[in-house]
Gaussian input, Z-matrix of N, CA and C with variables (Angstrom, degrees):
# hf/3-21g

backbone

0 1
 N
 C     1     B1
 C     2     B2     1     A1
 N     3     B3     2     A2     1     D1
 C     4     B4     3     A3     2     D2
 C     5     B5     4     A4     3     D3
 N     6     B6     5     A5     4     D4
 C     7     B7     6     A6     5     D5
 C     8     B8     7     A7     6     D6
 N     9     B9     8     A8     7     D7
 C    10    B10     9     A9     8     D8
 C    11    B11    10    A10     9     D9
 N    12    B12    11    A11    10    D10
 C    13    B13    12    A12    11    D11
 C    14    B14    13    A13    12    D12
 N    15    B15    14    A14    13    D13
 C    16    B16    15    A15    14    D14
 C    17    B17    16    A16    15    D15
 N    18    B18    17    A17    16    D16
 C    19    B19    18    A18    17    D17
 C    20    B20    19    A19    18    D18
 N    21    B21    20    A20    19    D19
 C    22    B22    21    A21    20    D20
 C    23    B23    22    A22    21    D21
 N    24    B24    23    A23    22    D22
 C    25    B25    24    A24    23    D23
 C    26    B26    25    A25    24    D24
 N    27    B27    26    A26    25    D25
 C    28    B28    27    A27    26    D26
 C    29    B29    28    A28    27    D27
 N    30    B30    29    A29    28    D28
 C    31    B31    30    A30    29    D29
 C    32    B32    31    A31    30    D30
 N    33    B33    32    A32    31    D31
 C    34    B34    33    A33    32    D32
 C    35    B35    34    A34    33    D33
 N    36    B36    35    A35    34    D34
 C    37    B37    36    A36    35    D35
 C    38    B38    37    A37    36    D36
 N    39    B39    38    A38    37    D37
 C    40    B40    39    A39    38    D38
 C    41    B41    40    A40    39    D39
 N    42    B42    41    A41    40    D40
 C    43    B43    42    A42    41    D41
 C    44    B44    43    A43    42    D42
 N    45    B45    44    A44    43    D43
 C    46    B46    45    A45    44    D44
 C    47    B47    46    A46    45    D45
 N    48    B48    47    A47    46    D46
 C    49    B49    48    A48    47    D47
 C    50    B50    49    A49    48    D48
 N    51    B51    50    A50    49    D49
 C    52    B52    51    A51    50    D50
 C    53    B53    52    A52    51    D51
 N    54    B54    53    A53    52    D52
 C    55    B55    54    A54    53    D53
 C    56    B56    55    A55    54    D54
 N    57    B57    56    A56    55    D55
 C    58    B58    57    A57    56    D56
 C    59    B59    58    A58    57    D57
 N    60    B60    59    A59    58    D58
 C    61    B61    60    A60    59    D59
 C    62    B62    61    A61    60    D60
 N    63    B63    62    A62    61    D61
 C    64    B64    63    A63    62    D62
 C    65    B65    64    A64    63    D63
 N    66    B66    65    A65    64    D64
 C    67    B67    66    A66    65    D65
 C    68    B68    67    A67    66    D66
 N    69    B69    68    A68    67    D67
 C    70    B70    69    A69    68    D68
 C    71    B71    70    A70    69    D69
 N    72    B72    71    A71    70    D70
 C    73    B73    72    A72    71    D71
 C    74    B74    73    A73    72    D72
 N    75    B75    74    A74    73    D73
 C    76    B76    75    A75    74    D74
 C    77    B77    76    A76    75    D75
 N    78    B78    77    A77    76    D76
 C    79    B79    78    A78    77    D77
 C    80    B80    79    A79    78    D78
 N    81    B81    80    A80    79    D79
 C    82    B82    81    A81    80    D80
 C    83    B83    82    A82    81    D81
 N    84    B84    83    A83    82    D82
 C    85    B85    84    A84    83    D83
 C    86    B86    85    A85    84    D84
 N    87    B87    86    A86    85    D85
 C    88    B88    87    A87    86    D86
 C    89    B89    88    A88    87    D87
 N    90    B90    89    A89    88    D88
 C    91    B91    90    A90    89    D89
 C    92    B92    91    A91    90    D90
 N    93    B93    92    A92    91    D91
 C    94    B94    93    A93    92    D92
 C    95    B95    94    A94    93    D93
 N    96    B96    95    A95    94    D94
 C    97    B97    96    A96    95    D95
 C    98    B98    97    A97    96    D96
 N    99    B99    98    A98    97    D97
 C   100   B100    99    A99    98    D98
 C   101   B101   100   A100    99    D99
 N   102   B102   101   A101   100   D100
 C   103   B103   102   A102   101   D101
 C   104   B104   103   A103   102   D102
 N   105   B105   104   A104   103   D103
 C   106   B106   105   A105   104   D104
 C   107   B107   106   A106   105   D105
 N   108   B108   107   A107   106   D106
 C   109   B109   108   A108   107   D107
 C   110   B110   109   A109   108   D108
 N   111   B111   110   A110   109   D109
 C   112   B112   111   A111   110   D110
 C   113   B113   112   A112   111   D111
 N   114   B114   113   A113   112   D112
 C   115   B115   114   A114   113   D113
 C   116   B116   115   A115   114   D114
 N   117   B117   116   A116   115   D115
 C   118   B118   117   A117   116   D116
 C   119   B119   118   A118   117   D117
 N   120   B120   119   A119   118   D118
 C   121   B121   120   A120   119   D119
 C   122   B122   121   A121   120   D120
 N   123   B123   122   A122   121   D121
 C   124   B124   123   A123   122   D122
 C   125   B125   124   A124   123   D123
 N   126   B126   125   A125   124   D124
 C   127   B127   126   A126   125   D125
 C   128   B128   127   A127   126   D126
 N   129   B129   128   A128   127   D127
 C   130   B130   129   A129   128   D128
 C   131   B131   130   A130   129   D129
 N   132   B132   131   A131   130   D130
 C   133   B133   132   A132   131   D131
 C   134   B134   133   A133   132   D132
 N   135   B135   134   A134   133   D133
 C   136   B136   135   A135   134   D134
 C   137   B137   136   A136   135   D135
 N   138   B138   137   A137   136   D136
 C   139   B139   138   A138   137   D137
 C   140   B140   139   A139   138   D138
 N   141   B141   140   A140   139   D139
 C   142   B142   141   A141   140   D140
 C   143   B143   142   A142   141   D141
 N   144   B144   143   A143   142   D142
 C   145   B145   144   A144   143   D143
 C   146   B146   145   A145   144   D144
 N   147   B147   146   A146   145   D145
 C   148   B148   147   A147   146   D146
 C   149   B149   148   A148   147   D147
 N   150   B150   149   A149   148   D148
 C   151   B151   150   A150   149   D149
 C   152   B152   151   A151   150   D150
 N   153   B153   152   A152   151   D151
 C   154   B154   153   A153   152   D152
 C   155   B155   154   A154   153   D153
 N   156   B156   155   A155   154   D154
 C   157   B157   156   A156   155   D155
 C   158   B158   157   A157   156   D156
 N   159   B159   158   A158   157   D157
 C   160   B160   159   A159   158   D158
 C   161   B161   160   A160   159   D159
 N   162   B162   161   A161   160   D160
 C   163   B163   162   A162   161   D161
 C   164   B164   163   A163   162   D162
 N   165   B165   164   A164   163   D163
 C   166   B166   165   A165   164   D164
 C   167   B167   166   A166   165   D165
 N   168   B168   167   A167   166   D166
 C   169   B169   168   A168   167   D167
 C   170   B170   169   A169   168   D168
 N   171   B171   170   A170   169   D169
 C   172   B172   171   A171   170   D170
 C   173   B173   172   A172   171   D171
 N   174   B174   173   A173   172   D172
 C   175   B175   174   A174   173   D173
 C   176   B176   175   A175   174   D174
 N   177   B177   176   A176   175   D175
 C   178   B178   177   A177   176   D176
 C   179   B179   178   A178   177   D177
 N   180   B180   179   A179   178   D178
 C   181   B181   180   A180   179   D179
 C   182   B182   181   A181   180   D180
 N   183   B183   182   A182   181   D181
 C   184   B184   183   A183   182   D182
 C   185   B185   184   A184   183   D183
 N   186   B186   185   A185   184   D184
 C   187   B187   186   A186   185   D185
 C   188   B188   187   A187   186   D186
 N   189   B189   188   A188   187   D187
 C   190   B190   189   A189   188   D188
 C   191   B191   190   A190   189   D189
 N   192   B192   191   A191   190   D190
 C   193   B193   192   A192   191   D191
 C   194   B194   193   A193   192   D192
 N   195   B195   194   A194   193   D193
 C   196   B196   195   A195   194   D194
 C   197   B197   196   A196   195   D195
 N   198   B198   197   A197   196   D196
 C   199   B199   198   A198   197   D197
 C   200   B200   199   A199   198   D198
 N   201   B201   200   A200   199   D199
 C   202   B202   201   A201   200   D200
 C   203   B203   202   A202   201   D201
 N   204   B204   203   A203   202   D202
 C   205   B205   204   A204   203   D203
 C   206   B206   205   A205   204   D204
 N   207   B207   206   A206   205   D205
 C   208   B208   207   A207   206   D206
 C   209   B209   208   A208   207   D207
 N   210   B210   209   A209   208   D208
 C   211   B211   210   A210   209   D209
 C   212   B212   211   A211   210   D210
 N   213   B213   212   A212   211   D211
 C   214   B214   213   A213   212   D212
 C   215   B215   214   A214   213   D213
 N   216   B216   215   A215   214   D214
 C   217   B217   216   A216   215   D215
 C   218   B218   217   A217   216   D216
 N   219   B219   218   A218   217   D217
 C   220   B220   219   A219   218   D218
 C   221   B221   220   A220   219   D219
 N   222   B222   221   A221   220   D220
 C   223   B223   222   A222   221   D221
 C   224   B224   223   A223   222   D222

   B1=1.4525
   B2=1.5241
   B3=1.1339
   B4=1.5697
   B5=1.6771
   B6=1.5645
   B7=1.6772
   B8=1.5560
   B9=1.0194
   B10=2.2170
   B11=1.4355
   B12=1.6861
   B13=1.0780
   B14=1.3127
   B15=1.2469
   B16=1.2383
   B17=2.0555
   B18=1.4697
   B19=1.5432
   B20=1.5962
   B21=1.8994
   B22=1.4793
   B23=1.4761
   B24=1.5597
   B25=1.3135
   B26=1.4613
   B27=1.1065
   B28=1.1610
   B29=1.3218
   B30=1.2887
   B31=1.7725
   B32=1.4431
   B33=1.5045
   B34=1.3794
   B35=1.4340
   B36=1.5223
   B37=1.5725
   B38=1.5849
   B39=1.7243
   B40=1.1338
   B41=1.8748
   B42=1.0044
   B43=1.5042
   B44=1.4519
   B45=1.1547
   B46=1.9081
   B47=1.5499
   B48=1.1578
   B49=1.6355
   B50=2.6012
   B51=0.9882
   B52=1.2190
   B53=1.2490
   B54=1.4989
   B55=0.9734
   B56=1.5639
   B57=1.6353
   B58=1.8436
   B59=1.3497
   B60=1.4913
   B61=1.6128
   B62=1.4477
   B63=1.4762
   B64=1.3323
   B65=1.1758
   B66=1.0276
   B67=1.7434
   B68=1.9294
   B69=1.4608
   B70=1.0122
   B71=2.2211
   B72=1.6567
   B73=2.1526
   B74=1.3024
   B75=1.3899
   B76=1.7713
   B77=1.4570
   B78=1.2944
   B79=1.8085
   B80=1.4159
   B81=1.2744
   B82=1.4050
   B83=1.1590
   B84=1.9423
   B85=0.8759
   B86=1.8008
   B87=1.7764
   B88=1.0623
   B89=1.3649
   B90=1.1685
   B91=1.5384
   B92=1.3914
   B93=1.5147
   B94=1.2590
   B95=1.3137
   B96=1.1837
   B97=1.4912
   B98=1.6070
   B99=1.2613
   B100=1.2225
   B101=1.4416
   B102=1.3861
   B103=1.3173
   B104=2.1057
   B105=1.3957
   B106=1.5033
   B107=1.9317
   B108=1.3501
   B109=1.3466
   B110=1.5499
   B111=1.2686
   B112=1.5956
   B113=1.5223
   B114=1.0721
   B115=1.6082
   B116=1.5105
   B117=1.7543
   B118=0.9386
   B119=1.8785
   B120=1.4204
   B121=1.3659
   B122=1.7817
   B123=0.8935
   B124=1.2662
   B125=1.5457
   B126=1.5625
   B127=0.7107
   B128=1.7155
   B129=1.2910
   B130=1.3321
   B131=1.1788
   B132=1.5984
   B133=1.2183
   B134=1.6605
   B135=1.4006
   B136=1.2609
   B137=1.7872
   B138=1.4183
   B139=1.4587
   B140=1.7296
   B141=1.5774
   B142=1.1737
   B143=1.2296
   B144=1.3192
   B145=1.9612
   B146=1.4617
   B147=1.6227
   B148=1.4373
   B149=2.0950
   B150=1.3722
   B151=1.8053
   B152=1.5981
   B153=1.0914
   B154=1.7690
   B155=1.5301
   B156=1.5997
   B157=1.1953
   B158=1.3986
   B159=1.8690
   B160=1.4627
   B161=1.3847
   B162=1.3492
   B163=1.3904
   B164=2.0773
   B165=1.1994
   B166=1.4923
   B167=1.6858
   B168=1.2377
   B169=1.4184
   B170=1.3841
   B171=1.9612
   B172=1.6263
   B173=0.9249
   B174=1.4640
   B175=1.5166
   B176=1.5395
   B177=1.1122
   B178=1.8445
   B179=1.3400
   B180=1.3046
   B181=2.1767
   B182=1.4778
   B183=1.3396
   B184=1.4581
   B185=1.5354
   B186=1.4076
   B187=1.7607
   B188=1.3408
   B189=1.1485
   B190=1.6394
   B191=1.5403
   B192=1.3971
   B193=1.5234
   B194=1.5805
   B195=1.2955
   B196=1.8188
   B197=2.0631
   B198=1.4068
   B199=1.5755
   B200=1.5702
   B201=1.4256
   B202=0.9728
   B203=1.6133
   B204=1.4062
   B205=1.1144
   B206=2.0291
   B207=1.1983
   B208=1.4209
   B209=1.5950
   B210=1.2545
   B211=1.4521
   B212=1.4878
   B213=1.6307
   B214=1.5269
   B215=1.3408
   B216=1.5019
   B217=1.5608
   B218=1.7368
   B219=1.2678
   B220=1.5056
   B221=1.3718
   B222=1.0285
   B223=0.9976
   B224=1.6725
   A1=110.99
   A2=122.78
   A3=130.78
   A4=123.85
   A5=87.16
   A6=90.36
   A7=98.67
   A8=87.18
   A9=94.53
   A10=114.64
   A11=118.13
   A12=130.99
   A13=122.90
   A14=108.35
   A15=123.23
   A16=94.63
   A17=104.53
   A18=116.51
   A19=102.62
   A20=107.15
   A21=122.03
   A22=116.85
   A23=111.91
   A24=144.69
   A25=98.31
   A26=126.60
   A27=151.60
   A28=112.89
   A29=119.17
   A30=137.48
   A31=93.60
   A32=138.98
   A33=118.43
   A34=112.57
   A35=113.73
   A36=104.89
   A37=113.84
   A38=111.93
   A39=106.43
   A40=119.33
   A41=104.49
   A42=121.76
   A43=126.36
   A44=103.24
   A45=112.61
   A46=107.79
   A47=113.23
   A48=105.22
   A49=98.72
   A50=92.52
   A51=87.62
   A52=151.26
   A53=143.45
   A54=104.40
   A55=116.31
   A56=104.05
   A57=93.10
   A58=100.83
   A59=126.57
   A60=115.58
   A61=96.73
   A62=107.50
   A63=94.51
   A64=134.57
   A65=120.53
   A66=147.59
   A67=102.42
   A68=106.31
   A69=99.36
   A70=130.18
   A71=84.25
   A72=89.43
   A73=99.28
   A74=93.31
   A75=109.76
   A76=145.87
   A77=135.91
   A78=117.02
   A79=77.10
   A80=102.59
   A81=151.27
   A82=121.91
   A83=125.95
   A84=117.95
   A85=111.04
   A86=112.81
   A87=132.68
   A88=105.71
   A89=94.30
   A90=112.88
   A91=110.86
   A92=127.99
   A93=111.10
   A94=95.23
   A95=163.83
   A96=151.20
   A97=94.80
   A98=108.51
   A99=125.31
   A100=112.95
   A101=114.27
   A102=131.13
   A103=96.48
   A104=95.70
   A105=100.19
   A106=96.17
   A107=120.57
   A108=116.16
   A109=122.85
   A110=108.44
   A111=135.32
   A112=113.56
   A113=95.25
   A114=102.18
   A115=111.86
   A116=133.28
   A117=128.07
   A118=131.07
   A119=95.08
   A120=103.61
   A121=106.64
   A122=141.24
   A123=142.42
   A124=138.87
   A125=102.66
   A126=104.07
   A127=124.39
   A128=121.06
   A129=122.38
   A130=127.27
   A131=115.42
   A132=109.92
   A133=131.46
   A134=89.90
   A135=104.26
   A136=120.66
   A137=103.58
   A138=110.96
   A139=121.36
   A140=134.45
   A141=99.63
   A142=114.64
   A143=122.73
   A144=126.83
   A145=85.86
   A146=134.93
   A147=123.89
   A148=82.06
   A149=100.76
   A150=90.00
   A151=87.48
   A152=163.77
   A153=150.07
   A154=99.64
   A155=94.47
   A156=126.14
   A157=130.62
   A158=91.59
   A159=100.45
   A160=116.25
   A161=115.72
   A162=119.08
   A163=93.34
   A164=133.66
   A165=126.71
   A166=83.41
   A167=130.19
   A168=145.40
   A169=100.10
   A170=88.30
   A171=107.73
   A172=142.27
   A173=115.37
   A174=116.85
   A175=130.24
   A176=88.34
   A177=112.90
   A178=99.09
   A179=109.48
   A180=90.33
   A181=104.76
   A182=142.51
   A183=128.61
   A184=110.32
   A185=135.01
   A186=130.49
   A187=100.60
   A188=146.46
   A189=135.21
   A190=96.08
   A191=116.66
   A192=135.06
   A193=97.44
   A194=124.82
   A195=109.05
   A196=97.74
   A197=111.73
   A198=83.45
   A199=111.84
   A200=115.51
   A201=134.88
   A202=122.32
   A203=113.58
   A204=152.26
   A205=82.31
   A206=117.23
   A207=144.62
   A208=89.20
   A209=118.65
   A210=117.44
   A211=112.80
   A212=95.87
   A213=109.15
   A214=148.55
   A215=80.04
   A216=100.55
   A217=92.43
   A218=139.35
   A219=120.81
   A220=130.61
   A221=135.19
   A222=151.53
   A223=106.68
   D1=-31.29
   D2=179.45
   D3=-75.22
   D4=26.27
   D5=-163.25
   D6=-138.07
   D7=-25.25
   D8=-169.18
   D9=-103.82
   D10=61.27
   D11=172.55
   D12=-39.97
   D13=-35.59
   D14=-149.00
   D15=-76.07
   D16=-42.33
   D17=-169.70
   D18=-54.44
   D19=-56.93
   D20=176.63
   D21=-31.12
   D22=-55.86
   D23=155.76
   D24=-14.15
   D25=-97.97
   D26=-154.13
   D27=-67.38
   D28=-36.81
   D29=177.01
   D30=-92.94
   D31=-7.03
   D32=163.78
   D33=-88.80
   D34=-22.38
   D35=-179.73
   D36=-54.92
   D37=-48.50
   D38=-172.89
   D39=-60.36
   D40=-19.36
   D41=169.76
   D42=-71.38
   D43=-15.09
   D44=-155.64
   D45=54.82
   D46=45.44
   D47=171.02
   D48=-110.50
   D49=125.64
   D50=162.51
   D51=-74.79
   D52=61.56
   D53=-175.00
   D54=-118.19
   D55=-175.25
   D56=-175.83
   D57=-108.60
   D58=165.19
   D59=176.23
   D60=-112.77
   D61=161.80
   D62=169.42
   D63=-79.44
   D64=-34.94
   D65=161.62
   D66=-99.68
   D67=130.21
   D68=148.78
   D69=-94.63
   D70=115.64
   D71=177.70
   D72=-86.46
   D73=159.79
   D74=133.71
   D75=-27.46
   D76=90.84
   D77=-152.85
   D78=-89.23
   D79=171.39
   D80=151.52
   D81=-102.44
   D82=121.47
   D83=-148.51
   D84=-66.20
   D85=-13.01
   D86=-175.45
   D87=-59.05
   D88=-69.23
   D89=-179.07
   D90=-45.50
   D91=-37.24
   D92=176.59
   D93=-88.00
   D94=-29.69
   D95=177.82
   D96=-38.43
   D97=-72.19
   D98=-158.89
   D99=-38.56
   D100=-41.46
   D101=-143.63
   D102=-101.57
   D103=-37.03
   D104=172.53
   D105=-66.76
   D106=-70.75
   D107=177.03
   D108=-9.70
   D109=-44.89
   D110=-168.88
   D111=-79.63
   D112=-49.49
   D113=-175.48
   D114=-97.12
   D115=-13.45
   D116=132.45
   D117=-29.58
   D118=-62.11
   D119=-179.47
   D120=-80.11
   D121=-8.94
   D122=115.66
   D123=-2.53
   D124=-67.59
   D125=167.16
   D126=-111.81
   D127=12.96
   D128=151.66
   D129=-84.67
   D130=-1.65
   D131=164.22
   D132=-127.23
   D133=29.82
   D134=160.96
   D135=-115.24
   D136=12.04
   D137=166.86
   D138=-108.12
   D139=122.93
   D140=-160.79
   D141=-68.44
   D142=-10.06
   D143=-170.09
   D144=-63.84
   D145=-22.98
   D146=-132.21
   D147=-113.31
   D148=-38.64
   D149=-178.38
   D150=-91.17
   D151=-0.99
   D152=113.20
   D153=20.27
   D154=-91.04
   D155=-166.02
   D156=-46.45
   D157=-49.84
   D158=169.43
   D159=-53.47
   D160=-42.33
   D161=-149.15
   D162=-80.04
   D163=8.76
   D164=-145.19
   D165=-131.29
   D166=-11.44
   D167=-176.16
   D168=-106.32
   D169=124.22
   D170=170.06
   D171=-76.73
   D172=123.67
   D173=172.71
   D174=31.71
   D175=-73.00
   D176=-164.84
   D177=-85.19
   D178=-56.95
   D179=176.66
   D180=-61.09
   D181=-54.41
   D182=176.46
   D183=-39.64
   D184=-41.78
   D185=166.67
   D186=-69.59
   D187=-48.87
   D188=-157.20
   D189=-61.29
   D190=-53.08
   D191=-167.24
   D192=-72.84
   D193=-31.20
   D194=171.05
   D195=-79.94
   D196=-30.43
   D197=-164.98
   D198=-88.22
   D199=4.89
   D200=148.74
   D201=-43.25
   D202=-79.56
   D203=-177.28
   D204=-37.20
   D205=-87.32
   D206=-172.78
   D207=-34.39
   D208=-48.58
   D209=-167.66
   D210=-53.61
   D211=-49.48
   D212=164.24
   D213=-28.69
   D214=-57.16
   D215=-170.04
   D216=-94.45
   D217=-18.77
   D218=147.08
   D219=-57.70
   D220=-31.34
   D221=-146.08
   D222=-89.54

């Protein structure tokens, strides 16, 4: 994930998060999954309505949604 600016890039527009890449690559549709995943949780947990929420969510969906996440970023 620390390498594919370009995905972040692209998964921050839909977010309103900015960023610039240095090079524009090729995404992968993975890579942008991945990278929206990231910057979603990003930014839900830097709002308190957004750690609210987290904190009101069980256990087990917070692990399904990390081995998820992991699946991703193997994949």
């Amino acid at each position: 994930m620390h390498y594919n600016v370009s995905a972040r890039s692209k998964a921050g527009k839909l977010l309103g998060i900015k960023i610039t890449p240095p090079i524009e690559e090729k995404v992968r549709v993975v890579d942008f999954l991945v990278a929206y995943v990231i910057l979603f949780n990003y930014r839900m947990t830097t709002t308190p309505q957004g750690r609210a929420l987290l904190r009101k969510v069980p256990k087990q969906v917070i692990l399904f949604y990390l081995y998820f996440l992991k699946g991703l970023e193997i994949w």
